[in-house]
N, C-alpha and C positions, 0 to 999 in steps of 0.2 A: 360455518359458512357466513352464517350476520356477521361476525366479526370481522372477516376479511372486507365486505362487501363495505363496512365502518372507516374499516382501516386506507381502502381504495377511495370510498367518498373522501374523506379528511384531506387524503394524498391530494385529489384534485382542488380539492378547495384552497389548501393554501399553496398551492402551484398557478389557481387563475387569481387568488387576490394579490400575490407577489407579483404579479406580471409589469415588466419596465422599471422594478427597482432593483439594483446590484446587492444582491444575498448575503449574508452576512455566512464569512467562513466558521464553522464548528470546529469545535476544541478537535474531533473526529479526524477532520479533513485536512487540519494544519498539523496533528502527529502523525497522517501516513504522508505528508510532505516532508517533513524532518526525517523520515523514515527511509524514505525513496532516495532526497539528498545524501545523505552519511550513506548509502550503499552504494550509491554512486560514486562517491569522493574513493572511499575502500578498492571498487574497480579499479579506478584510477591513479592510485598510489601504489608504486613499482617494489616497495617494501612491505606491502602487506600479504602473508602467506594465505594459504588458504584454511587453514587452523582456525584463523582469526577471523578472516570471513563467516565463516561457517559459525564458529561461538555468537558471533553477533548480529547473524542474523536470526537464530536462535535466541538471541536476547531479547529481540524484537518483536518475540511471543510466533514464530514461523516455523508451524511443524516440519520436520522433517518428512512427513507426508504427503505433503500438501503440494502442489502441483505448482507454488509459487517457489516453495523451497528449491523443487529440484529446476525452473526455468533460472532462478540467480545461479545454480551451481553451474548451468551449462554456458551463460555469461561469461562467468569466471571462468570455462575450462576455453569459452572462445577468446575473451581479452588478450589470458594468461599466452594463448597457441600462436599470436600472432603479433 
C-alpha cells in the first residue's frame, strides 16, 4: 500500500511541477501513434484483405483476446459492409 501511496505522491509531483510546459512525447506514445496510423491506412486501402489485417495487427503485439482486437475487427467488418 506505501507503494502505491509512493507511486501516486511521485504521479502528482511531476504532474504540478510540469504545469505550462508542453510535455515531451515518449518513445511509448509515438509507437501507439505509428500503430493507430498504419491501421488506419490498412482500413482504408480497398486491396487489403482481412488476412492481412488480422496478421498485422497481430504483429503489433494485439491479442486476439483482447477487447481492442476484436473492436478493429468490427471496424473492418463495418468499413469492409459499406
Amino acid at each position: 500500500m506505501a507503494d502505491k501511496d509512493n507511486r501516486d505522491l511521485r504521479d502528482i509531483q511531476i504532474e504540478e511541477s510540469s504545469r505550462g510546459r508542453k510535455q515531451p512525447k515518449t518513445a511509448v506514445s509515438l509507437e501507439r501513434e505509428r500503430k493507430i496510423r498504419r491501421i488506419a491506412q490498412m482500413l482504408d486501402h480497398p486491396n487489403c484483405d482481412k488476412e492481412t489485417f488480422v496478421r498485422t495487427i497481430r504483429a503489433f503485439g494485439i491479442s486476439d483476446q483482447s477487447v481492442e482486437f476484436r473492436e478493429l475487427r468490427a471496424l473492418w467488418r463495418k468499413r469492409r459492409a459499406g
